[in-house]
C-alpha positions, 0 to 999 in steps of 0.5 A, a space after each residue: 573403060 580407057 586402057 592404061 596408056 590411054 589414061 597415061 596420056 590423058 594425065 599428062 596435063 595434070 603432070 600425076 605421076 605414072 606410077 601412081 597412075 598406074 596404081 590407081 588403076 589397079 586399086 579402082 579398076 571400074 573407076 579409076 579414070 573418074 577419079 584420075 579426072 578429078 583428082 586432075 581436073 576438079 577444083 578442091 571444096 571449101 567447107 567450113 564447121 561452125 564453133 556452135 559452143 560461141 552461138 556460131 550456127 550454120 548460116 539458112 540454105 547453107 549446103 550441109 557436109 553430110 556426115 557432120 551437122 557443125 559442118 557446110 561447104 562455101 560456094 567460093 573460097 572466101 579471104 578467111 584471114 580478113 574475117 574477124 569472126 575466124 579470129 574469135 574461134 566462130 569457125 574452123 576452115 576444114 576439108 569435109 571429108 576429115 569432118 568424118 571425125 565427128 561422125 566418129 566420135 558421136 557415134 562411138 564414145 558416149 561418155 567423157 574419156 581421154 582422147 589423144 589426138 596423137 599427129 594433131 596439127 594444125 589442129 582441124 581434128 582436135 578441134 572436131 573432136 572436142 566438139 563431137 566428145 561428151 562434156 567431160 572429155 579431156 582433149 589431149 592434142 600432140 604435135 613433134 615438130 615445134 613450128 607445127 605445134 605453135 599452130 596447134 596451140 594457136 588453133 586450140 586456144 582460138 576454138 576456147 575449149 579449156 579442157 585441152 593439153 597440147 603437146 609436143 613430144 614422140 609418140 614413144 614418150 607418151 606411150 610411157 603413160 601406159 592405160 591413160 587414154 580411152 581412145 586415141 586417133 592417128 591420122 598419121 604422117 602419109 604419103 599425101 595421095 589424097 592431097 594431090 589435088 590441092 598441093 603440088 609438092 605431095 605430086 612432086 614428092 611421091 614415089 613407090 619408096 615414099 609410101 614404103 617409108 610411110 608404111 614403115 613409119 606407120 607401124 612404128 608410131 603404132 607400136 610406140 603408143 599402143 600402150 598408152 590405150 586402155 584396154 577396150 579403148 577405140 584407136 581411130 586410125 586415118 590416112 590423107 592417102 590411097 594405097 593399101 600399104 597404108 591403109 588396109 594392110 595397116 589395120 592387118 598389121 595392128 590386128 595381127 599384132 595386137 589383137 585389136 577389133 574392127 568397129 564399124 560406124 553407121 553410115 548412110 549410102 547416099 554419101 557415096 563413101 568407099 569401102 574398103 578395098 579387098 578387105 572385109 573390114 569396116 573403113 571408109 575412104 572418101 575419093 574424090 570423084 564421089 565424095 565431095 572432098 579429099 582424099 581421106 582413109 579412117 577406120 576404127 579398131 578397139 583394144 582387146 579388154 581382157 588385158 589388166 588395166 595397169 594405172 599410168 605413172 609418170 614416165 620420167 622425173 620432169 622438174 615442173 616449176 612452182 605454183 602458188 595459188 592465184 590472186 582471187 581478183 584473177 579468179 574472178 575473171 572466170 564465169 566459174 571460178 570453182 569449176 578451175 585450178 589457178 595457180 602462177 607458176 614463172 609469173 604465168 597463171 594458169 587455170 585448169 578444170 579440176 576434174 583434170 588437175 590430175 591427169 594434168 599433173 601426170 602429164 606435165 610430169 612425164 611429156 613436154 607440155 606447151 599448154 595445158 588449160 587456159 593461161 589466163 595472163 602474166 603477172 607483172 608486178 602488182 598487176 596481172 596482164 590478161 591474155 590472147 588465150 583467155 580471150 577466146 576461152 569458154 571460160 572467160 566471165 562475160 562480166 570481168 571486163 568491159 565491152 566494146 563492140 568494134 565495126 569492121 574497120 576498126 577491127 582490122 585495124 585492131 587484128 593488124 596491131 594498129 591503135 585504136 581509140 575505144 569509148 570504155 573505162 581505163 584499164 583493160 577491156 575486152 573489143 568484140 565484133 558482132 559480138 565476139 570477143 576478139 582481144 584485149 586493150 589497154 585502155 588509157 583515155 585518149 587511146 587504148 594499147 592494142 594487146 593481140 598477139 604480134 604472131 597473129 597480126 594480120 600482115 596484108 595491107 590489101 583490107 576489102 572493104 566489106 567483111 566476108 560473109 561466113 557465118 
């Protein structure tokens, strides 16, 4: 093994910080020149997890993520943005090693529960998570910072899945709702080591003092939101960093304090994951020079169960607008209609599950809802305009509106808000490529208004010529 000045001088090119060198070589003594090397002389994987729930299906001979069966790595970095089939939800572009997740949660939860994804922007593991839990499940995604949350909102909706809330408020606000979900995850706000090498500001940004003022952020996210946990919840704990600070001495923190219990996940020894370092519990990093992926700590614990369960209220008096029951010509446009709750609220209509109407009424009484559902359109007039969101959703009735199926440039051009002509009925009608809904037009006759989104219009005028092949 080199001695530290050798490696110092060895990374110079890859322009890592010393101390963290120096750190890495004191965490993985036996490997840290490996994994130094990669992390500065490797080129990041690119993976993708089939949506398997639109018929999406992992393409034959395709390289599978070991831990997750939706999930597969592409031999090059294909132009995601020029393929329609991203834009109807068929896939989601997401490092390997977060794909854990879904080996998590398979594993752990058999049942439907409450799952909050508590830090969930931009969205790669609620989407996992949505895909891993029981039918049933009711998915609640948070995000504080608001531009991020608009991702969110945007990747959830793409995905289809209508049992989901997104939020946008501090973990203090839904710690408030005390016992009402069965497990949360964190992946919290780090110090970005496991990102090095991807992104150069998580390089540039660190320091020791960094990962202190993590650490400290860490635990307060933790004591805001333990009590949102039922007792005997899981609370799935995950970092994109390397030092102890934030990972191991984390889970000693959240022992200590509250008394929770490790759980360990199956794993196989072929994936070369990590255990955990000078600690004796359960958790599981992934490092570069072994797995193929980044950076990336998770570990489980489960909240003590002889605390008495004490029935989550709302939080604050939060004035929510007033709902009248839906058009039943609107309703129809479900492929079940009885399976929902529509109701319009500020010329918005809104269909919930009605297994979650109330966990839903709680939560749009007590947090800061962006959405919850599926909003189906806006009502204008007489007429009930049809949205982006209920496009993509599971819930859309294949028979509530006409089809057309659009060739590759003629989608592209539909993606980038040009007009387009269609062979279909007047009125609105749904444009699917290779069979995937992708949006709304206004048929007129002579031309049809395009009705995607101005915020997801694909604004590159460089189109290729072919689309990519994903999936």
């Amino acid at each position: 093994m080199a001695n530290l000045s050798e490696i110092s001088y060895l990374c110079i090119d890859m322009q890592l910080p010393e101390q963290f060198i120096e750190q890495i070589m004191r965490l993985f003594p036996d490997e840290g020149e490996k994994m130094l090397q990669a992390i500065g002389e490797t080129s990041p994987s690119v993976s993708v997890r089939a949506n398997e729930v639109r018929g999406a299906r992992v393409p034959d001979g395709a390289t599978l993520v070991p831990w997750c069966d939706k999930g597969y790595y592409c031999d090059e970095r294909p132009r995601f943005t020029f393929d329609p089939l991203w834009h109807a939800g068929w896939y989601y572009v997401q490092d390997a090693s977060s794909m854990f997740l879904h080996r998590v949660v398979s594993q752990l939860v058999s049942e439907p529960v409450r799952y909050l994804d508590l830090c969930a922007a931009p969205g790669g593991k609620t989407t996992t998570a949505m895909q891993a839990l029981p039918q049933g499940s009711l998915v609640v995604a948070n995000e504080i910072v608001g531009s991020r949350a608009r991702v969110l909102c945007d990747n959830v909706s793409r995905w289809g899945n209508p049992s989901c809330v997104v939020t946008s408020c501090a973990p203090r606000d839904l710690g408030k709702l005390t016992h009402f979900f069965d497990v949360i995850a964190a992946d919290v706000p780090c110090s970005g080591e496991g990102m090095m090498r991807k992104d150069d500001e998580a390089v540039t940004q660190w320091t020791p003092a960094l990962v202190e003022q993590c650490a400290q952020r860490q635990r307060g996210i933790i004591d805001d939101v333990w009590a949102a946990l039922k007792p005997g919840g899981l609370f799935i704990y995950s970092t994109c960093t390397y030092n102890r600070d934030e990972n191991e001495l984390m889970l000693d923190y959240i022992i200590d304090a509250y008394g929770a219990q490790p759980v360990a996940v199956d794993i196989d020894p072929s994936w070369n994951i990590h255990a955990g370092v000078d600690t004796q519990l359960p958790c599981y990093r992934f490092l570069p020079h072994l797995t193929r992926g980044e950076g990336l700590f998770m570990a489980v614990l489960r909240k003590p169960a002889d605390e008495p369960l004490r029935p989550a209220k709302p939080s604050k008096k939060q004035r929510t607008p007033s709902r009248t029951d839906a058009p039943r010509a609107v309703k129809q446009w479900l492929a079940d209609e009885k399976a929902y709750s529509v109701t319009v609220a500020a010329d918005v209509v809104t269909a919930v599950p009605r297994q979650h109407a109330q966990a839903i009424d709680l939560l749009l009484a007590s947090v800061n809802v962006l959405q919850a559902g599926v909003e189906m359109g806006a009502v204008k007039g007489k007429n009930c305009v049809p949205s982006q969101a209920l496009a993509l959703s599971q819930a859309l009735s294949a028979e509530a509106f006409p089809r057309v199926d659009l060739d590759y440039a003629t989608a592209i051009a539909y993606l980038r808000g040009e007009a387009i002509t269609v062979d279909a009925p007047r009125g609105y009608v749904a444009v699917t490529y290779r069979g995937a809904v992708i949006g709304f037009v206004n048929n007129l006759g002579n031309r049809a208004n395009n009705m995607y989104p101005k915020g997801l219009r694909i604004l590159s005028s460089h189109i290729p010529d072919q689309a990519p092949e994903v999936m």
